[in-house]
N, C-alpha and C positions, 0 to 999 in steps of 0.2 A: 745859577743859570737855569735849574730847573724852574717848570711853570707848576705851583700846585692847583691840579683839575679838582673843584668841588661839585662832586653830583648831587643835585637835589631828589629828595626823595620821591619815589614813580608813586604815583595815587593809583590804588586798588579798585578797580571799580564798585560801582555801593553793592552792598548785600542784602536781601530782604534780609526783611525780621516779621515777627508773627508774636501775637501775645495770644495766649492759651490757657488753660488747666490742666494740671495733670490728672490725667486718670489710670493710667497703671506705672509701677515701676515693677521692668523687666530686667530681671539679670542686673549684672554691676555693672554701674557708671552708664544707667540707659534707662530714660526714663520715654514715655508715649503721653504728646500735648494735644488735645482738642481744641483747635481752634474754628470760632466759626465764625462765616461771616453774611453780611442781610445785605440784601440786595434783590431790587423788585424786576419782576417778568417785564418784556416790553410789550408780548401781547396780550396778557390777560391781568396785567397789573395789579400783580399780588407779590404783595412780600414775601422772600425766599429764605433759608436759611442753607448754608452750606458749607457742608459739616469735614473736616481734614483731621486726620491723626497723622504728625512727624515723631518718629521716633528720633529721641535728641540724647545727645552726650551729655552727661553732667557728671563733669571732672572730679569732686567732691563728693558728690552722694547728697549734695544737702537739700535738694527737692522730694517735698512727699507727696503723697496721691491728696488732691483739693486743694493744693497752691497753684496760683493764679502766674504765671511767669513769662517771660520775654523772651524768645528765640532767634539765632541769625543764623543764617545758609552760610554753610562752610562746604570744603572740599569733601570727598567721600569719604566715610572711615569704618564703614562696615557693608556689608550687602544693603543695610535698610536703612543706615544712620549718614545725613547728610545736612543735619542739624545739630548746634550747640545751644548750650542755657546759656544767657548772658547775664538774668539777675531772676531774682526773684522779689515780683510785688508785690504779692499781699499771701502771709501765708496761714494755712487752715486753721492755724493754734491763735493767731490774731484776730480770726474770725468770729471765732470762739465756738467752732462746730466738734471741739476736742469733746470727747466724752470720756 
């Protein structure tokens, strides 16, 4: 005589993401992504570039400084870190900039 209530799952709202390079790794599990992005003036109609560093979580360790990688906005987890890695796409040693 019970009724079994099924709740469907609540959808998250979307999260940016941001694809980047690494350019330092600070401290564990914390890497810093430049990401940049082009975009022209409307009054003097020149191309712009502008330039962001998020400092990102990477749970693993497995990003190094000149991998190229994908980022998503999560909740805060430190005073600066309000970004996670989600994958990494192309990395330095593939590049073949290893020396």
């Amino acid at each position: 005589m019970s009724e079994e209530v099924v709740k469907e799952p609540v959808e998250r709202n979307r999260r940016k993401t941001r694809r980047g390079t690494v350019v330092s790794k600070s401290g564990d599990k914390t890497i810093v992504v430049l990401v940049e992005r082009r975009y022209h003036h409307k009054l003097y109609k020149k191309q712009l570039i502008a330039r962001n560093k998020f400092h990102t979580h990477d749970e693993e360790n497995k990003a190094v400084v000149g991998d190229f990688v994908e980022i998503q906005e999560c909740r805060p987890l430190s005073r600066m870190k309000r970004w996670r890695l989600v994958k990494i796409i192309d990395t330095k040693a593939a590049a073949g900039e290893v020396k």
